[in-house]
C-alpha angles and dihedrals in degrees: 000000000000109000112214104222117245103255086058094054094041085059098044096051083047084054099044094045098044100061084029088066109043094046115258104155077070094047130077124319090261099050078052100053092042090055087053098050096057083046089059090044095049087047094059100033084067101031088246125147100203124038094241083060102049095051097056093047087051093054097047088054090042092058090067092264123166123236106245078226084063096066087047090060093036088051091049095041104080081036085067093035098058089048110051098242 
């Protein structure tokens, strides 16, 4: 899966809280859209499917938080060091 890089999750969660707090589901159709919009990039961004989700999924990767894939790729790395391959 396609990591976003930090900088770009740290500006979409900006993006997401900002509006988010100061109520702008309850605002005009384009501070909701716009709402809806950052919720859709931080979903993929994180290869999430709901925003709760996502943004749990940014800050974990924000804290500095390794990927349980990325153990898999640093355990088969020496192996295909010492091999050649």
């Amino acid at each position: 899966m396609l990591m976003a890089h930090p900088a770009v999750l740290q500006d979409l969660i900006t993006q997401y809280e900002a509006p988010t707090l100061l109520g702008a589901e309850e605002s005009t159709p384009q501070a909701r859209q716009r709402l809806v919009d950052v919720s859709y990039t931080l979903c993929v961004a994180t290869g999430t499917r709901d925003v709760d989700m996502a943004l749990i999924a940014a800050r974990h990767r924000l804290s500095g938080a390794r990927p349980e894939d990325d153990s898999l790729l640093q355990a088969a790395a020496p192996a295909e060091r010492v091999s050649g391959v």
